[in-house]
N, C-alpha and C positions, 0 to 999 in steps of 0.2 A: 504494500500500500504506500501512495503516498507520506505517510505520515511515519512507517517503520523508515522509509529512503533519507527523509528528513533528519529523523533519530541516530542515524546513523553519521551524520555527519557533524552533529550538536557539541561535538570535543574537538572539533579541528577545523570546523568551516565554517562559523555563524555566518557570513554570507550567503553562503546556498542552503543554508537552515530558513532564512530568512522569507528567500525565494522559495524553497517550497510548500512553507507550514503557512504565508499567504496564502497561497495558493488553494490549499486544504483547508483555512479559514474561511476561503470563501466560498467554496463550494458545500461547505459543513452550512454555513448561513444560507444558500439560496435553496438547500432540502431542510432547514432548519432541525440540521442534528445537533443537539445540543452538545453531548458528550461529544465529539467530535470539535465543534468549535471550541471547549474548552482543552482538549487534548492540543489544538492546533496553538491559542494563545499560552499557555505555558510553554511548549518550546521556543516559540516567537521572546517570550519573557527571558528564556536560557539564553539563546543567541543575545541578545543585549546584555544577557551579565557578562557571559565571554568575551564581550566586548568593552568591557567596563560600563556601560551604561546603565546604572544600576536607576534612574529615574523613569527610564525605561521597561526596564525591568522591574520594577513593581507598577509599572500601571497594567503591564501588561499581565503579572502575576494578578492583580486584584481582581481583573475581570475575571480571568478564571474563578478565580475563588466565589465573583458573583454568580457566576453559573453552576457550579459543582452545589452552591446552596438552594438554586434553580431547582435543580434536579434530585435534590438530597441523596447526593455521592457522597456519604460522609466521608467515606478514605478519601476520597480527591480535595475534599475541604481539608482535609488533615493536613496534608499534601503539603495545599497552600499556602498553607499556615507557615510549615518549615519552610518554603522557599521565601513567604514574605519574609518572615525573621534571619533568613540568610543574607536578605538584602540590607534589611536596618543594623545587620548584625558588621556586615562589611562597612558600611556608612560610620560603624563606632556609636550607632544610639541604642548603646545599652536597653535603656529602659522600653523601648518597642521590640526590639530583638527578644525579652521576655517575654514580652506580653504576648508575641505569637507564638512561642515556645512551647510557653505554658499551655495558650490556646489548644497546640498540636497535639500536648501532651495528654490533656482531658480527651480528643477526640480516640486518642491512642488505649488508653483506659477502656473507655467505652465498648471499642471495637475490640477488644483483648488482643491488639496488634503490638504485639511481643517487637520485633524488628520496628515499628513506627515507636513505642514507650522508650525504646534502647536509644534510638537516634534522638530524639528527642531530652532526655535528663544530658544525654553529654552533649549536647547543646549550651544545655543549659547551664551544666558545668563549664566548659570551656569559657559564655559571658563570663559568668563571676571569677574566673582565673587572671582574664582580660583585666578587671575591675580591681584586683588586689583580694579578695575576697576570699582567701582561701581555703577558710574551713567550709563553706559554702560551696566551694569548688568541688573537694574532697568529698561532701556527700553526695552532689549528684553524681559526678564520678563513679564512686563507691556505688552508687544504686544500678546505673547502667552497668558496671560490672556484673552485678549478681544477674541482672536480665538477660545478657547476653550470655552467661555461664549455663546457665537455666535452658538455654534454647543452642546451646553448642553453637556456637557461630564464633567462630577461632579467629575471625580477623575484625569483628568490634572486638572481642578482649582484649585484643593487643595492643588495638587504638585505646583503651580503656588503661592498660597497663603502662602504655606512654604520656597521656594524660595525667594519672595518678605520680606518673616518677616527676613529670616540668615540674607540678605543684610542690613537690616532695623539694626539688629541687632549687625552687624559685625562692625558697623558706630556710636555702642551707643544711639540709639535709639529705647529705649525702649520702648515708648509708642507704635511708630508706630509696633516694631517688634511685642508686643504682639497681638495690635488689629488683627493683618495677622493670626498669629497664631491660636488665637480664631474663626476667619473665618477658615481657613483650618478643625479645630479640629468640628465644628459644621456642616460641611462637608461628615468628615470622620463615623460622629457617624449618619447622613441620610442614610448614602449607608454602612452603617454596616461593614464598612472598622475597625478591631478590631485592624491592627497590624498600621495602619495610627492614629489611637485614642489613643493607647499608647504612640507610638512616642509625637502624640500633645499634651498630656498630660506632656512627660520628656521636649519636650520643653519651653512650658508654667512653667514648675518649673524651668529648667536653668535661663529663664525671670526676675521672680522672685528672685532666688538665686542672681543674678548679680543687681537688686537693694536695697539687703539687706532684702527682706522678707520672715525672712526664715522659717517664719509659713507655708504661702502659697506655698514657693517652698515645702514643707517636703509633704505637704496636696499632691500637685500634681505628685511629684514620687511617694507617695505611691500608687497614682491611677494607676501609670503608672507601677506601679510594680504589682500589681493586677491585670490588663489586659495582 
């Protein structure tokens, strides 16, 4: 379909994302398919954030979000939610960047959408990490943790487990931040995640570097620069 061709191209080519999910926008309007025309404006809304145009990108996000409430898709209003607050959240407005969060987060409850509650609290974590906020950080952290434990899905943990170590980390606590980190990275190297192994490896040597050993940090960029 038009719309999977689109999809297809939404990580490397918002130009011809652009050109064809109009395209599907308006054909979705002139049989008045609703989910379809909401399907076409959210990518239409992704192409503009890839493109940095984030004012774009939530008008174009909200409309969706008007129709997915049109049509009571509550997962696609869910959706919404985390893409508007991905926009307010890049823009630095904290306090909107919640408030849709949260929003997503209740739709996620709702729907017992395991994968949408997980994505959503470390979201939410991440804001208040942003904020200095860091016990606040740690709990939602801590919560998408045990969501994504609960539903076996090995690469939020991980994103979960490097989260937890910054925080750990950002507070001077280094022990705790590396143990996370070596959890995430023994992770990353099960499910053959090569670009999540390098990352754990330059952080495992920032770790390092920051309590003066700078044998091991040198050992671990250079693995990390190897990978």
């Amino acid at each position: 379909s038009i719309h999977d061709i689109a999809k297809s191209y939404q990580n490397n080519n918002p130009d011809t994302v652009l050109i064809l999910a109009g395209q599907e926008l308006q054909l979705a309007e002139k049989f008045g398919q609703k989910k379809h025309q909401a399907n076409a404006l959210k990518l239409i809304g992704t192409a503009y954030w890839n493109e940095g145009n984030f004012s774009k990108a939530l008008d174009y996000y909200s409309q969706a979000l008007k129709i997915r409430e049109e049509i009571k898709d509550k997962k696609g209003v869910g959706d919404c939610y985390g893409n508007i607050g991905n926009v307010y959240y890049l823009q630095a407005d904290y306090p909107k960047a919640l408030e849709y969060y949260f929003k997503g987060l209740k739709i996620g409850e709702e729907l017992s959408d395991k994968n949408g509650i997980g994505l959503c609290l470390t979201n939410v974590g991440v804001v208040y990490f942003d904020q200095g906020v860091y016990k606040k950080a740690l709990e939602y952290g801590s919560k998408a943790l045990i969501v994504y434990q609960k539903i076996g899905d090995k690469d939020g943990i991980q994103n979960c487990f490097n989260n937890i170590a910054s925080i750990y980390g950002r507070q001077l606590d280094y022990y705790n931040a590396l143990h996370y980190y070596l959890k995430a990275l023994k992770i990353c190297q099960e499910i053959n995640n090569k670009a999540g192994v390098a990352l754990g490896y330059s952080n495992i040597g920032i770790i390092y570097w920051d309590v003066l050993d700078y044998q091991k940090a040198l050992n671990y960029f250079q693995m990390s620069l190897k990978m």
